[in-house]
N, C-alpha and C positions, 0 to 999 in steps of 0.2 A: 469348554469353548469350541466348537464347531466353527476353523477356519476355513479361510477362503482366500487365496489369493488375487489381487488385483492390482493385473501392470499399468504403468507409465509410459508409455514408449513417446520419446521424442525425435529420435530420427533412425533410420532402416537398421542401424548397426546399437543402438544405443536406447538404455530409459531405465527403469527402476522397477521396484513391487515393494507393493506395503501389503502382508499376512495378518489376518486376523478375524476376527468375529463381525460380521456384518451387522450391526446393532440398531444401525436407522437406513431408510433410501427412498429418497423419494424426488422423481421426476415433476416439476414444473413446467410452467409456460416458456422457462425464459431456461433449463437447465437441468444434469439431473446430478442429485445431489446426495453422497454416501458419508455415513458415519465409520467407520470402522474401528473397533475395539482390540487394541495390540496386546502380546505380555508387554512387552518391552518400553513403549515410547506413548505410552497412552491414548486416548482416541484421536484418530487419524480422522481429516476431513477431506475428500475427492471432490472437485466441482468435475463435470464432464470426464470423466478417470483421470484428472489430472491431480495429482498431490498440491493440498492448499496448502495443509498444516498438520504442525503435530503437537499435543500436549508438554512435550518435554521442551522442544527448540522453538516455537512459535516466538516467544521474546526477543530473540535476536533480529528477525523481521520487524516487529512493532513496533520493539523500542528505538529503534533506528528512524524508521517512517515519520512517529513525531517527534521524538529530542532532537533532528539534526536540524527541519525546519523552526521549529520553534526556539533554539537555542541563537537563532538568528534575528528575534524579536526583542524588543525589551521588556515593553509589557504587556502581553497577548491576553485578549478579554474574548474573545470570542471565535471559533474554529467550526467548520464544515468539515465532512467527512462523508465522499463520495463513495458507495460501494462500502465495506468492511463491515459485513450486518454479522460477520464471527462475534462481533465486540470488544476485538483484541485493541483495536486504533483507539476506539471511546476509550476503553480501561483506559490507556498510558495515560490520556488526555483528563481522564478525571483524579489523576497524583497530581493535578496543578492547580494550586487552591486560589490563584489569583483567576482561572477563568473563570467568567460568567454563565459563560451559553456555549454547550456544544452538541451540534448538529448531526445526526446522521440518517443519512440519502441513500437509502437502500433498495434497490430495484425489487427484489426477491425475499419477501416475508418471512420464505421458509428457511434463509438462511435464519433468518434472526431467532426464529422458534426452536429449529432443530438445535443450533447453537447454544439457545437459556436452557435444554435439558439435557444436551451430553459435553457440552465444555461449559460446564456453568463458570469456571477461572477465568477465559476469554471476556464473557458475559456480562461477570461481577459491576461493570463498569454503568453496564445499560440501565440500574436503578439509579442511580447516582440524577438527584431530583436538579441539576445543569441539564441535564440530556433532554433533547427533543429527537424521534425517531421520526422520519417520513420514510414512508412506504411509496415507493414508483421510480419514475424517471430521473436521475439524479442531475442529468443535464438539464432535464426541463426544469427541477429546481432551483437550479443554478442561474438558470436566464433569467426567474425573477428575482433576484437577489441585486441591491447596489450597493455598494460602501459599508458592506455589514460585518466582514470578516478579517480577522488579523487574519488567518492562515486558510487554505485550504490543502485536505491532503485527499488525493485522491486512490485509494487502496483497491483496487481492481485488479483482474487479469489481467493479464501479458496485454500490453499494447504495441508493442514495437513490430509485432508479425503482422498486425492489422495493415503498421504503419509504410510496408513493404512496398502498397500500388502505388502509395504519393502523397500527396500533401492534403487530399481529399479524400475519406475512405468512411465506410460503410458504418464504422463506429463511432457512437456520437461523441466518446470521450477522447478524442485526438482531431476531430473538425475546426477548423479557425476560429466556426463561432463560436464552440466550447470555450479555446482560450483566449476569445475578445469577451467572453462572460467571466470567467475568471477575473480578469482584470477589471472591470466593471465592479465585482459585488467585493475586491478585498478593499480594505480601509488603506488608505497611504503608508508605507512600508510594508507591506503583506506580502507574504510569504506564500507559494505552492509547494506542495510536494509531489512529486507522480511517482507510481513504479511502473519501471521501463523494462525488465524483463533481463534477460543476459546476454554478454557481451560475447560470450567464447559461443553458445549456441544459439543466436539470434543476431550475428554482428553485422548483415546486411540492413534490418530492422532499426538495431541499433545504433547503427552510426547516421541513420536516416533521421531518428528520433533526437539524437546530439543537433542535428543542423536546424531542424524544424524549428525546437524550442531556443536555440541560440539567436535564429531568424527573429522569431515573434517576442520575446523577451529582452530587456536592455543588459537583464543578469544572469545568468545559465552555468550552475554547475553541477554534473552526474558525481555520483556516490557508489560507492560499492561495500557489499554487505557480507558476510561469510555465514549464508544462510545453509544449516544442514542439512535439511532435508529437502532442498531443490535441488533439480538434477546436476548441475553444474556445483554447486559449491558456492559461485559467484553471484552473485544478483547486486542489480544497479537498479538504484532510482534516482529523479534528479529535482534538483530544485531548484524556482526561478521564480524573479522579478522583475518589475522596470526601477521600482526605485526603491530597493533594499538590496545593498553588497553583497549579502549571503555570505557573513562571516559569522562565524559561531562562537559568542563571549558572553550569552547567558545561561549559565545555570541555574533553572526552575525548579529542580525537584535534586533531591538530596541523593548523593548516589544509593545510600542504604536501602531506598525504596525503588530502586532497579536493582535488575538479576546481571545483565550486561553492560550497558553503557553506562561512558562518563565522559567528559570534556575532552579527553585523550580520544578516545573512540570516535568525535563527530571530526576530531582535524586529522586523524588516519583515513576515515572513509573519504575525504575529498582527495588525499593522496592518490593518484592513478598510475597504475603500470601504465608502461609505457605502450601497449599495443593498445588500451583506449585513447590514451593520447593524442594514438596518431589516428581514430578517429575521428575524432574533432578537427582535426587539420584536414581530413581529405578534403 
């Protein structure tokens, strides 16, 4: 294995490095986009040298993204899935034998490609003959969508840094009309899920994104995830409706077929320290 190092750096004093064997990399239109082959933690995925994923702890992110919303449904038939062309969202989504139809809205092709030949685990899900992959604009898919989805999750990059300038910003996935389209294509009681990024290294962002979605939604509550190999430890996402409580009392999928989560796990993560908290309040 001929390594190579490649950092992370999140702020002037602070970031990470993942070592290993460069195995894929390939720059797009939209991104550029690296494989890296570890001893220890399996193949590593970088979008813009930023750490996505890792073979070993990726679970603890996905499984979180769909059991917390979805646990919040009774009986969810069908689910969009904004972004997440790893695979890793589809899998969870395809352990639920009562869905129908699920959706994934992937900007970038070459995630989905590079993904079915070096994390075929993540992947596994994208056969799975429910799936429908589109390729492009996931907002633009979204606009024409009406009353079609029990859940959206939206598994993307960091938004909370976008959501710095204001309430209107350059990215299409935190614009109003993104979530007046939201609301539009889910079925009555549907569910969102977004990931909002972290609280301890993005807390201006973040508590920005707390007020946004508390504003625009009648239901709003952030989650926190103890993801390992993100810089902070911490990562939050949240979830929100106009007319679903967002209380978590269905279990869909049998724990033995999760690595992490279970019923205990979705009423901990709404639990918040007390310095999100007092986000929400400013």
């Amino acid at each position: 294995m001929t390594k190579q190092r490649f950092d992370d750096q999140h702020t002037a004093s602070y970031g990470s490095f993942v070592e290993g064997e460069l195995v894929a990399h390939e720059a797009t239109e939209w991104q550029d986009i690296k494989i890296v082959k570890t001893e220890t933690h399996g193949n590593v995925m970088l979008i813009d040298d930023v750490l996505m994923l890792s073979e070993d702890t990726h679970f603890v992110y996905h499984e979180h993204m769909v059991h917390i919303p979805l646990a919040c449904i009774e009986n969810p038939k069908s689910v969009l899935v904004i972004g997440g062309g790893d695979g890793g969202t589809v899998t969870e989504l395809a352990k639920y034998d009562g869905l129908k139809r699920i959706v994934l809205a992937e900007l970038d092709e070459a995630v989905v490609r590079m993904s079915k030949e070096h994390l075929p685990e993540l992947t596994a899900g994208l056969d799975d003959p429910r799936v429908e992959i589109e390729i492009g604009d996931g907002a633009a898919y979204l606009a024409a969508q009406d009353g079609v989805f029990d859940a959206i999750i939206i598994d993307s990059t960091d938004v909370c840094e976008e959501a710095h300038a204001g309430a209107q910003t350059a990215n299409p996935l935190v614009t109003d009309e993104f979530y007046a389209n939201i609301k539009k294509a889910l079925k009555p009681g549907g569910v969102t899920c977004q990931m909002l990024g972290s609280p301890t290294f993005y807390s201006n962002g973040m508590e920005l994104m707390y007020h946004r979605l508390a504003d625009l939604f009648t239901h709003f509550k952030p989650f926190l995830m103890p993801t390992p190999f993100y810089i902070s430890g911490d990562w939050c996402g949240g979830i929100f409706s106009d007319d679903n409580d967002l209380t978590p009392k269905y279990q869909h999928v049998p724990e033995d077929r999760l690595v992490y989560f279970n019923m205990d796990i979705a009423s901990g993560a709404l639990a918040l320290p007390n310095n999100v908290k007092a986000m929400l309040k400013k």
